[in-house]
C-alpha positions as CSV (number, residue, x, y, z in Angstrom):
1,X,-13.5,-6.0,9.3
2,X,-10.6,-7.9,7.5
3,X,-8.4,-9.9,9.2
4,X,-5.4,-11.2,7.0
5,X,-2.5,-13.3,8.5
6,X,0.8,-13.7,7.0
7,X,3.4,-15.7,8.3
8,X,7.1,-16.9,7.2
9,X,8.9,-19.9,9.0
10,X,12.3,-19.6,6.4
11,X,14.9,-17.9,7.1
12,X,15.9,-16.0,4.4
13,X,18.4,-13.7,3.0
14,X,17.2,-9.9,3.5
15,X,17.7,-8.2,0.6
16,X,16.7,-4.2,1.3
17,X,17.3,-1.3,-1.0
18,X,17.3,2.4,0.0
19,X,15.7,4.3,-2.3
20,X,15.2,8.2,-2.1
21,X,14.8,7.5,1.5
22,X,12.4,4.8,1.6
23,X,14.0,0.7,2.5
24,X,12.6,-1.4,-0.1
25,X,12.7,-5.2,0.3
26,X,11.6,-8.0,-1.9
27,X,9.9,-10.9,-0.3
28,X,9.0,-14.3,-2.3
29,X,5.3,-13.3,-2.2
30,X,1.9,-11.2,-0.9
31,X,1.8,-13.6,2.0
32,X,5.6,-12.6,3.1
33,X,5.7,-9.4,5.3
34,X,9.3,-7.4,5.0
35,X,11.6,-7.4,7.9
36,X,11.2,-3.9,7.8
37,X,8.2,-4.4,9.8
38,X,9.4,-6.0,12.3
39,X,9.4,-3.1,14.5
40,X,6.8,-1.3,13.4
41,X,3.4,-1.5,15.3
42,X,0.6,-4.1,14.8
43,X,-1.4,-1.8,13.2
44,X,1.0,-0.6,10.4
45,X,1.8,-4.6,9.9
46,X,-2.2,-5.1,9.8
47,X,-2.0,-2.4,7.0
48,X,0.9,-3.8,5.3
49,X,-1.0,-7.2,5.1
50,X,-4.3,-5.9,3.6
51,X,-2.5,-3.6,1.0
52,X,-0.9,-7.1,0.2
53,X,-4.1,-8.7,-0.4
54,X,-6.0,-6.1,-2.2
55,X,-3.6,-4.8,-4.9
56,X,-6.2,-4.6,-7.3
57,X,-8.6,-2.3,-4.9
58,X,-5.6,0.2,-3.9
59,X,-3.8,0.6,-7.4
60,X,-6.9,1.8,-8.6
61,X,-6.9,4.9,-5.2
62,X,-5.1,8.1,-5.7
63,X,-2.5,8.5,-2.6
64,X,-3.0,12.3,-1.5
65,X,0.1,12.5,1.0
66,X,2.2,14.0,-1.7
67,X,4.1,11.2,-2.7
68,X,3.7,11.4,-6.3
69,X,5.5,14.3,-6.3
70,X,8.1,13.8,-4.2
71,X,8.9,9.9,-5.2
72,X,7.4,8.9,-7.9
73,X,4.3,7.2,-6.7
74,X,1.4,6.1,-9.1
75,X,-1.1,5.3,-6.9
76,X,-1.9,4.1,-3.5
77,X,-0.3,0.5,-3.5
78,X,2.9,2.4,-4.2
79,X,3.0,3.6,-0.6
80,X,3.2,0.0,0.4
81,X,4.7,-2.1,-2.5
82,X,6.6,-1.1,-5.0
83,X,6.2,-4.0,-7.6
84,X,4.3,-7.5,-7.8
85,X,6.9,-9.5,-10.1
86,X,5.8,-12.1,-12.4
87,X,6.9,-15.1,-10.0
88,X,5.0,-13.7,-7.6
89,X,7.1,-11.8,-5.6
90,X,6.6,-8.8,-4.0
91,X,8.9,-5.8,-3.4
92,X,8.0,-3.9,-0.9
93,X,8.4,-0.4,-0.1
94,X,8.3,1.4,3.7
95,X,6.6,4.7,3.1
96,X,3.5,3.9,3.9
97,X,5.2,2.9,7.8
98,X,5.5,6.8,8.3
99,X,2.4,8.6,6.3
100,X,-1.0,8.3,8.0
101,X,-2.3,9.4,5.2
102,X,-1.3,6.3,2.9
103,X,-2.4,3.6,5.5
104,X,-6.2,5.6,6.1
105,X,-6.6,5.5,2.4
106,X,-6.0,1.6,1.9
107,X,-7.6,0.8,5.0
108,X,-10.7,2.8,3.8
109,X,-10.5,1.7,0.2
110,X,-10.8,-1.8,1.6
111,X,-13.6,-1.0,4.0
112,X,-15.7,0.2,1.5
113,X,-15.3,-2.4,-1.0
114,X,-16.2,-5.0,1.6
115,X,-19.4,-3.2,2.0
116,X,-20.1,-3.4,-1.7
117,X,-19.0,-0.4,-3.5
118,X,-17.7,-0.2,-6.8
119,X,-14.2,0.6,-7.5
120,X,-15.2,3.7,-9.2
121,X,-17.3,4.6,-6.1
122,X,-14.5,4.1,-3.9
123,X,-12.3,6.4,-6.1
124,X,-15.0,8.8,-5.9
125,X,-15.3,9.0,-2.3
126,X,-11.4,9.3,-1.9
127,X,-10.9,11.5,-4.6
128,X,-14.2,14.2,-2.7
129,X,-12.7,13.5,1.0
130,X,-9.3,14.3,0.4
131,X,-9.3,17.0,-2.6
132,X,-8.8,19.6,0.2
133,X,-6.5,20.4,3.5
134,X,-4.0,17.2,1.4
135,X,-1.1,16.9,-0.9
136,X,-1.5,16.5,-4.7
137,X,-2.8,13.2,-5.6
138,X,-0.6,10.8,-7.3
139,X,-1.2,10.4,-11.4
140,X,-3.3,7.4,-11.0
141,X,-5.6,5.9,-14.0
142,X,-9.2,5.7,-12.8
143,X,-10.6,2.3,-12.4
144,X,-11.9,0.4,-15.4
């Protein structure tokens, strides 16, 4: 099982954007949860924390809640971060806090790729268990 911690002792300016319904707040890096969690559940802050260390697992895992459609998305990390800038910093985006379905398909992605699978396996498997009974997937590249 993974066990991340992130932790921030600045105070900082919060800087959140509302965009087609989802709050989206940039924080100076990965490690840096948004205050938008803050009273959210451990769980969906456990989530949050391993989408922010395994950006290159879950931008490579269609998200099958719909999301593409209906804002935008591009893959699974979407659900959870919007951008990783340049510096470092993160922008983070709260639709995954609501949608089961985005937080069970990093958590899995993650799962499997600590046992060993491959990226493309991983695809694979998310791709056959949620093809039916979900939303569209989002438009995302299959892994190299």
């Amino acid at each position: 099982m993974l066990f991340l911690s992130a932790c921030s002792t600045k105070k900082e300016e919060v800087h959140q954007e509302h965009v087609q319904g989802d709050i989206q707040e940039k924080t100076a890096s990965a490690s840096q949860l948004p205050k938008f969690l803050d009273k959210q559940k451990e769980e969906i802050r456990m989530v949050y924390q391993v989408a922010g260390m395994a950006t290159d697992i879950i931008k490579w895992m269609p998200c099958y809640c719909g999301c593409g459609e209906s804002v935008g998305h591009q893959s699974n990390l979407n659900c959870f971060i919007k951008e990783v800038n340049s510096d470092g910093s993160v922008v983070w985006d709260d639709h995954g806090t609501r949608c089961g379905v985005c937080m069970q398909i990093a958590v899995e992605s993650v799962q499997l790729k600590q046992q060993g699978k491959s990226l493309k396996e991983i695809r694979d498997y998310i791709d056959k268990k949620y093809e039916k009974g979900y939303g569209n997937p989002t438009k995302t590249p299959m892994p190299v």
